[in-house]
C-alpha positions as CSV (number, residue, x, y, z in Angstrom):
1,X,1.3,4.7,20.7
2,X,1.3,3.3,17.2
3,X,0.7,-0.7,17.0
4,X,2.9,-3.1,14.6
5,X,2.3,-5.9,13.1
6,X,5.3,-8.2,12.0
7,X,4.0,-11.1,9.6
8,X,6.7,-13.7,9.4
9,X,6.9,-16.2,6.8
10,X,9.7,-19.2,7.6
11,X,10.6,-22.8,6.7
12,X,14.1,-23.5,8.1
13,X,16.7,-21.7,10.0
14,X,15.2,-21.6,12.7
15,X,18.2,-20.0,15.0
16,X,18.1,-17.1,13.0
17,X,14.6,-16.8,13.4
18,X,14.4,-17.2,17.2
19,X,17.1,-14.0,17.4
20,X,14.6,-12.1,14.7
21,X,11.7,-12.2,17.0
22,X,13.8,-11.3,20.0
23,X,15.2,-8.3,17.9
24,X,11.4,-7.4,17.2
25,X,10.0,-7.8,20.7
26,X,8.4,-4.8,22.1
27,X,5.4,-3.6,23.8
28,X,3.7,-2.6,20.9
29,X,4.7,-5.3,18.6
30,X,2.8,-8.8,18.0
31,X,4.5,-11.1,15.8
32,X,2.4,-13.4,13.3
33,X,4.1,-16.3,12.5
34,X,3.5,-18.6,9.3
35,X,5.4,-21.8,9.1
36,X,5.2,-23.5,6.0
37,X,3.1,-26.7,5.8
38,X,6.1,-28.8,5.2
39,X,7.5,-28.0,8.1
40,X,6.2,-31.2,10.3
41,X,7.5,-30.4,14.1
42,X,7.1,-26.8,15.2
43,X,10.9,-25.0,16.2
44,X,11.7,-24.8,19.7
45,X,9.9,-21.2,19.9
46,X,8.9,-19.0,23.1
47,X,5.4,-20.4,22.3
48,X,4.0,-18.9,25.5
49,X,4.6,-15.6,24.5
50,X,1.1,-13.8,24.2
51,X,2.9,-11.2,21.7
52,X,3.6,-14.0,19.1
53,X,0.7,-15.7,17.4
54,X,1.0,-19.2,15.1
55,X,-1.1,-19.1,12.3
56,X,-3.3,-21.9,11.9
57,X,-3.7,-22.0,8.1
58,X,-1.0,-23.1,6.9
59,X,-0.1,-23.0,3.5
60,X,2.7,-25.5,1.6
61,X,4.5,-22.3,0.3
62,X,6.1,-22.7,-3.0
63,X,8.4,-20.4,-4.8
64,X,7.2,-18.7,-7.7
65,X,3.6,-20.1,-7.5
66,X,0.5,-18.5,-6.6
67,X,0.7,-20.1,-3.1
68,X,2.9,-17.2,-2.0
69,X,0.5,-14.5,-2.5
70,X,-1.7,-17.3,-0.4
71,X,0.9,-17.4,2.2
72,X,1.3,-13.4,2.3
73,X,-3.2,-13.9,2.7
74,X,-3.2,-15.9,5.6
75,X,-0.9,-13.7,7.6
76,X,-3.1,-10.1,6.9
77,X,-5.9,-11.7,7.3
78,X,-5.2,-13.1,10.9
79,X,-3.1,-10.0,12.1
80,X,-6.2,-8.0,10.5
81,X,-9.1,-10.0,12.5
82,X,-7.2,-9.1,15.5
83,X,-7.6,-5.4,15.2
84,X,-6.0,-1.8,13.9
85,X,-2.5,-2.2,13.7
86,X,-0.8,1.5,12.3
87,X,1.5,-1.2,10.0
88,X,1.8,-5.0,8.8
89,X,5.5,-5.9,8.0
90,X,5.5,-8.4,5.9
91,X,9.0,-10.3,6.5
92,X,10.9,-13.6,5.9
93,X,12.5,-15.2,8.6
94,X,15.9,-15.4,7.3
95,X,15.7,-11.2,7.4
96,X,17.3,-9.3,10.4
97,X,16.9,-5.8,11.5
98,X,19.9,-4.0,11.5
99,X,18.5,-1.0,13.8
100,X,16.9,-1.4,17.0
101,X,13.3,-1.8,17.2
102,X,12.7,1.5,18.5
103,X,14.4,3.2,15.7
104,X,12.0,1.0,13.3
105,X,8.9,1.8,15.1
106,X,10.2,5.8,14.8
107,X,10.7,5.2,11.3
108,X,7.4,4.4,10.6
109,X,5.8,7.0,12.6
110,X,7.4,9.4,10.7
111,X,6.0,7.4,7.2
112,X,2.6,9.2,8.7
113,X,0.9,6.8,7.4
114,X,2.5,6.1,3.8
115,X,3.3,2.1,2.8
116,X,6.5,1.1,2.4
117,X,7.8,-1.0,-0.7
118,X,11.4,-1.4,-1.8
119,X,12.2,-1.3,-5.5
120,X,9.0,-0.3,-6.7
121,X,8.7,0.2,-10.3
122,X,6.8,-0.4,-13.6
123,X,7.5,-4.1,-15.0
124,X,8.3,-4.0,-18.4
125,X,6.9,-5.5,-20.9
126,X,9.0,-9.0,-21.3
127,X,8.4,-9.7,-17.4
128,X,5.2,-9.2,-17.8
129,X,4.5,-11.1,-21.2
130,X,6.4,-14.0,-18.7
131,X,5.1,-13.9,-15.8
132,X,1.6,-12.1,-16.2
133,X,0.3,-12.2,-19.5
134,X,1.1,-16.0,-20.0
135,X,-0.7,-18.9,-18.8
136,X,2.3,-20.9,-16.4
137,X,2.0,-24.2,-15.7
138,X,3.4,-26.4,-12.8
139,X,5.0,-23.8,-11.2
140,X,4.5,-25.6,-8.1
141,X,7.1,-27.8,-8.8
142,X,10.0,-25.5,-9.9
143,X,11.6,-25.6,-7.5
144,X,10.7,-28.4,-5.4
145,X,10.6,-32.4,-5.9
146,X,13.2,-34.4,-7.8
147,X,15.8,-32.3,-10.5
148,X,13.8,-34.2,-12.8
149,X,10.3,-33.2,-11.9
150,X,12.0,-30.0,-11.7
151,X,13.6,-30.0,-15.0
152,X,10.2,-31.6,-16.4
153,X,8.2,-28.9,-15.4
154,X,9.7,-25.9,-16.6
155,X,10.0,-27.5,-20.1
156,X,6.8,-27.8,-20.0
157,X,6.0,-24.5,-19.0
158,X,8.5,-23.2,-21.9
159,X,6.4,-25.2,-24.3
160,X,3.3,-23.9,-23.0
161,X,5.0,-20.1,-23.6
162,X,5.8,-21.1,-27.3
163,X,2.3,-22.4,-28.1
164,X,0.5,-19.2,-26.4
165,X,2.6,-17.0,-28.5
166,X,1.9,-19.0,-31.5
167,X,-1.8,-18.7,-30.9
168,X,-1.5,-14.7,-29.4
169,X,-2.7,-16.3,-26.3
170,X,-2.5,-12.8,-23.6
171,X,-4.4,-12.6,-20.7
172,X,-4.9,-9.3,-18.6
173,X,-4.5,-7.7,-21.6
174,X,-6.2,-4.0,-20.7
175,X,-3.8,-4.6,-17.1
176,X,-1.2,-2.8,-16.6
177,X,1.5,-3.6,-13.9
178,X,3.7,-2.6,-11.2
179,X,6.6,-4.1,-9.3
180,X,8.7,-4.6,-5.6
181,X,10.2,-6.5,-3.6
182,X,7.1,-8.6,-1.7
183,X,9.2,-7.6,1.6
184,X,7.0,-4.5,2.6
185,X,5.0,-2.3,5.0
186,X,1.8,-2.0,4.7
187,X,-0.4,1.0,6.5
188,X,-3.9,-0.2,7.8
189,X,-6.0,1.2,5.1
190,X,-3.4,-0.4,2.4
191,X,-4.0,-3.9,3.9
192,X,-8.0,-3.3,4.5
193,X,-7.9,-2.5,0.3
194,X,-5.7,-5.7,-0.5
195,X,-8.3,-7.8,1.5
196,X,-10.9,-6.6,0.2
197,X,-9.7,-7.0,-3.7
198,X,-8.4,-10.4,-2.6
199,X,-11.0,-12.7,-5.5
200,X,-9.3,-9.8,-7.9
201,X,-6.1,-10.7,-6.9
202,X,-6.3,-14.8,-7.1
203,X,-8.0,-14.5,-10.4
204,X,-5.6,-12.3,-12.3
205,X,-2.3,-13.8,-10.9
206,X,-3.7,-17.7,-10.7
207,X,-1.3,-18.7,-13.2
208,X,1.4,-15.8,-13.1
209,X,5.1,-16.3,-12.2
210,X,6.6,-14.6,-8.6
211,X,3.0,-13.1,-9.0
212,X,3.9,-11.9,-5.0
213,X,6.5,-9.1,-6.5
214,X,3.1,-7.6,-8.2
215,X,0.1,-7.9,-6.7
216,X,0.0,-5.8,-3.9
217,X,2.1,-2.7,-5.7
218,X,-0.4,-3.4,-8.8
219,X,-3.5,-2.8,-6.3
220,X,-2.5,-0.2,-4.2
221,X,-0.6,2.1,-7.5
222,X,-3.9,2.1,-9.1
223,X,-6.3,2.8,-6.0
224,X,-6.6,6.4,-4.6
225,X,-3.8,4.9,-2.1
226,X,-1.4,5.3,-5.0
227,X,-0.3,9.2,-3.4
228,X,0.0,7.3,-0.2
229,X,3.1,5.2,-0.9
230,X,7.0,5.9,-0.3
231,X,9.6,3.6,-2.2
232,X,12.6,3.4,0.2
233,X,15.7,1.8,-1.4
234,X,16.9,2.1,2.5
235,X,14.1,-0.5,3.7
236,X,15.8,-4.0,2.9
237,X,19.8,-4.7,1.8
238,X,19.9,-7.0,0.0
239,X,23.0,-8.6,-2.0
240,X,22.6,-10.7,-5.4
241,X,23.7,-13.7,-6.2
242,X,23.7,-15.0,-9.8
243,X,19.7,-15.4,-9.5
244,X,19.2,-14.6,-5.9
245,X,19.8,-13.2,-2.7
246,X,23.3,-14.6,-1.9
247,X,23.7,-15.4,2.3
248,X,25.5,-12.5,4.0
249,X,28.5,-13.5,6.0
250,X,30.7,-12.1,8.7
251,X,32.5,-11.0,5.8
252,X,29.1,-8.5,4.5
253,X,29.1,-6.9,8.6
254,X,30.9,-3.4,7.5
255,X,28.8,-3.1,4.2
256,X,25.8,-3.8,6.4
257,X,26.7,-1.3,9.3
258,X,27.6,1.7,6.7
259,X,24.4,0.6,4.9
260,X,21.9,2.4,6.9
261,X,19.2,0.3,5.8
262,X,16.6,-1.0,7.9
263,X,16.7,-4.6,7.2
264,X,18.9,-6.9,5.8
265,X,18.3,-10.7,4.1
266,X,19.5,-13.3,3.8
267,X,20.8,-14.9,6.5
268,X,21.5,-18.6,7.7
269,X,22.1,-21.0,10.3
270,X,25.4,-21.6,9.0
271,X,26.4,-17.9,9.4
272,X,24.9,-17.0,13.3
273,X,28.1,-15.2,13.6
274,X,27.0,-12.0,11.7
275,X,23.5,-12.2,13.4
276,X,25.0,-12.7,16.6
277,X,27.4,-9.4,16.4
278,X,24.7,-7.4,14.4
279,X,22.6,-8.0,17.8
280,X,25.7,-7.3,19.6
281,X,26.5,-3.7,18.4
């Protein structure tokens, strides 16, 4: 029997959460859990569980920086020290299966060994003048800290766009890359390559943008793993916002039943009613 690794990155909502690892347990599943480092008293969480493991490095996850791709680091590196997992599912913890767990696991033994990504495709040549060929700056704080620390730093960063092209600044200029959705599945051999091309990896995308939506599709599509990889737009269900994923609601429950999609995202502690009769039925 195949073994799965589920590598969970969270920072809140924590009730959805507990109800995603009960939806995962199983026999053959251990559960790698990443809390961000802001996150100062650990969730009420089945702790003594041997199938769920804390890791220890903990990283202050930020959105868009290169401390994502850290994050995603931390959680295949422990899962991988603790031996030959078939897959590594890399998931947050505001996603929800919306199949049992046995039908998951069956899914991926019929992959037969191929990784999983959702949305995979070539970037094209704005995102990656943007977010790749650019040098950003203070993309740690884009998101988080005051609105004007916030605000200050993506001026900055704009300014720093308009002087690179000014000067025909590029970097990775003989690079070419590939994007997903960092949500993904990642056979053995996939994640033994993506460790091993790690000091690759925080070179070229030290100072990209949302650098996790390329790194590992980048690796693998131009490794002799590239034949070895399904894109599966049934995989994640996702529904958009203006900029991003909007929180599903009871309201989203039929479009997620009919969706036939293996996961869904995201969800919220507000909204435990959808979890709660996803779980149910």
């Amino acid at each position: 029997m195949s073994r799965h690794a589920f590598l969970i990155i969270a920072h809140d909502n924590f009730s959805v959460l507990e109800r995603l690892l009960t939806a995962l347990s199983h026999p053959d599943v251990d559960i790698y859990l990443h809390l961000d480092a802001k996150v100062k008293q650990l969730p009420g969480l089945d702790w003594d569980d041997p199938h769920l493991h804390l890791i220890e490095k903990r990283v202050d996850t930020r959105w868009g920086d290169i401390s994502q791709i850290e994050t995603e680091y931390a959680l295949l590196e422990a899962a991988y020290k603790e031996g030959a997992y078939s897959y590594y599912h890399i998931l947050s913890g505001t996603h929800f299966p919306l199949k049992p767990i046995e039908e998951i696991l069956h899914y991926f033994d019929e992959m037969a060994g191929k990784t999983v990504f959702c949305g995979l495709c070539v970037s094209t040549p704005y995102q990656e003048r943007l977010k790749l060929r650019s040098f950003n700056l203070l993309t740690r704080y884009f998101a988080y800290g005051p609105k004007s620390v916030r605000r200050a730093a993506q001026i900055i960063n704009r300014g720093g766009h308009r002087i690179q092209d000014v000067l025909k600044i590029e970097r990775n200029k003989e690079m070419s890359f590939h994007k997903a959705s960092n949500w993904a599945s990642f056979t053995d051999e996939a994640v033994r390559l993506l460790l091993d091309k790690k000091p690759f990896v925080m070179k070229v995308f030290k100072h990209s943008f949302c650098g996790d939506e390329y790194f590992a599709p980048t690796v693998l599509m131009h490794s002799d793993l590239r034949d070895r990889i399904c894109n599966d737009g049934k995989y994640l269900k996702v529904e958009m916002g203006e900029a991003n994923p909007r929180v599903l609601t009871l309201d989203d429950y039929d479009t997620l039943a009919a969706s036939g999609c293996l996961f869904a995202r995201k969800f919220n502690d507000a909204n435990l009613d959808v979890v709660d009769k996803i779980m149910t039925h």
